[in-house]
C-alpha atoms as one frame of an Amber mdcrd trajectory, in Angstrom:
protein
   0.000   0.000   0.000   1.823   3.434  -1.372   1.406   6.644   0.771   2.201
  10.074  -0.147   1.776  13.201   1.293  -1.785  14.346   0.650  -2.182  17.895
  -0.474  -5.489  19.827  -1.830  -3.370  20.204  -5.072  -2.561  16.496  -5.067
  -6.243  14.992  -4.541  -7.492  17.398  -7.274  -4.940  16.316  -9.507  -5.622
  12.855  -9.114  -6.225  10.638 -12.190  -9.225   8.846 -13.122  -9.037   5.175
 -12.470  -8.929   3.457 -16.318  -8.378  -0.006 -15.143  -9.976  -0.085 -12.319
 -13.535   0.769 -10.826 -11.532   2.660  -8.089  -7.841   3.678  -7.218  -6.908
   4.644  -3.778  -4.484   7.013  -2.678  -2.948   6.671   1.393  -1.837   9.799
   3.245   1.377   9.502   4.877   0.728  11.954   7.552  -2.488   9.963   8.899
  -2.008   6.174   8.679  -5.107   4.843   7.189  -6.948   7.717   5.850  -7.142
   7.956   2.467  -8.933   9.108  -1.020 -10.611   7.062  -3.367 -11.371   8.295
  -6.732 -13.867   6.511  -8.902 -14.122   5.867 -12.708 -16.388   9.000 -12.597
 -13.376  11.216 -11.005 -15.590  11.695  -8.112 -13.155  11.673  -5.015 -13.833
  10.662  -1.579 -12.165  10.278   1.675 -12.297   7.295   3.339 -10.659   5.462
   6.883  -9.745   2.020   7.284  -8.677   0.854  10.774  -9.495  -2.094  13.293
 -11.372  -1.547  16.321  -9.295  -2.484  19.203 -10.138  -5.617  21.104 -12.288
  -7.252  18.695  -9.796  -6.888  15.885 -12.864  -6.104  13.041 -11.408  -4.114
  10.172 -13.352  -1.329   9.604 -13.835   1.219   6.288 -15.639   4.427   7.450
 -16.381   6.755   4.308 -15.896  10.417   6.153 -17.092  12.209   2.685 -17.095
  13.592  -0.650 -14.505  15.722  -1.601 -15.122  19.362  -1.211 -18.767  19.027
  -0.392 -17.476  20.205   2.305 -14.387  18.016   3.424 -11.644  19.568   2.678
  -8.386  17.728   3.674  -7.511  19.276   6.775 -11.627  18.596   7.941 -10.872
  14.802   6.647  -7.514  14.405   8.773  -9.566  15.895  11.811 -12.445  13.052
  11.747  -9.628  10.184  11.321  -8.121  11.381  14.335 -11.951  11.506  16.123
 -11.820   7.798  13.877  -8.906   6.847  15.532  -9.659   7.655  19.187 -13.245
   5.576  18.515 -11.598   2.686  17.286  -8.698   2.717  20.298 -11.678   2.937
  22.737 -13.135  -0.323  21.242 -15.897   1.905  19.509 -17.336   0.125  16.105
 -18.651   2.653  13.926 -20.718   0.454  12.389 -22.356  -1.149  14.920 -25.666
   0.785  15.286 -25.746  -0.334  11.240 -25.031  -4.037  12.360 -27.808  -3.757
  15.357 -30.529  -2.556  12.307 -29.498  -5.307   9.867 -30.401  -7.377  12.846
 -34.231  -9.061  12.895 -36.181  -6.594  16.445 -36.535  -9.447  19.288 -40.074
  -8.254  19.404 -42.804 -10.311  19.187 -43.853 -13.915  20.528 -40.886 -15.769
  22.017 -40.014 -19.655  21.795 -41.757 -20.015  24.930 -44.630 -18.455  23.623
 -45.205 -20.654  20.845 -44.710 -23.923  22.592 -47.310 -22.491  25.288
């Protein structure tokens, strides 16, 4: 995984993935943060970390480019993404609990009754 140092020159400049539906391109000043540009030339920035304790590997798109992140707003939510994911905080998890079927309704109990 190549990192270079991510300017708002550099991410405008990027090029447009040809052979590929995305490229991504790793800061060197935050580990893990990082812009993907798609075949479109639409850029986004994007996280990728592990939340400590249970190990997961998390991707956490922050936002578009420039509507509004700008790359110093970016590197300031991958360091709020950072501190989350030290504290054992899964930023997905309220999107895991509403994949998940509600307990409501009759129980096993119920139905053998």
């Amino acid at each position: 995984m190549a990192t270079e140092k991510l300017t708002e020159t550099r991410i405008a400049n990027l090029p447009t993935p040809t052979d590929a539906a995305q490229a991504y391109y790793w800061d060197e000043e935050i580990v893990g943060l990082g812009v993907v540009v798609g075949a479109t030339g639409a850029r986004t920035f994007v996280y990728r970390g592990r939340v400590a304790g249970a190990g997961k590997r998390v991707k956490v798109t922050i936002g578009r480019y420039r509507a509004p992140w700008t790359l110093a707003a970016a590197r300031q939510k991958a360091k709020e993404l950072i501190g989350d994911l030290a504290r054992g905080v899964d930023p997905h998890a309220d999107e895991d609990d509403a994949k998940r079927p509600s307990a409501s309704g009759p129980t096993l109990r119920d139905g053998l009754d």
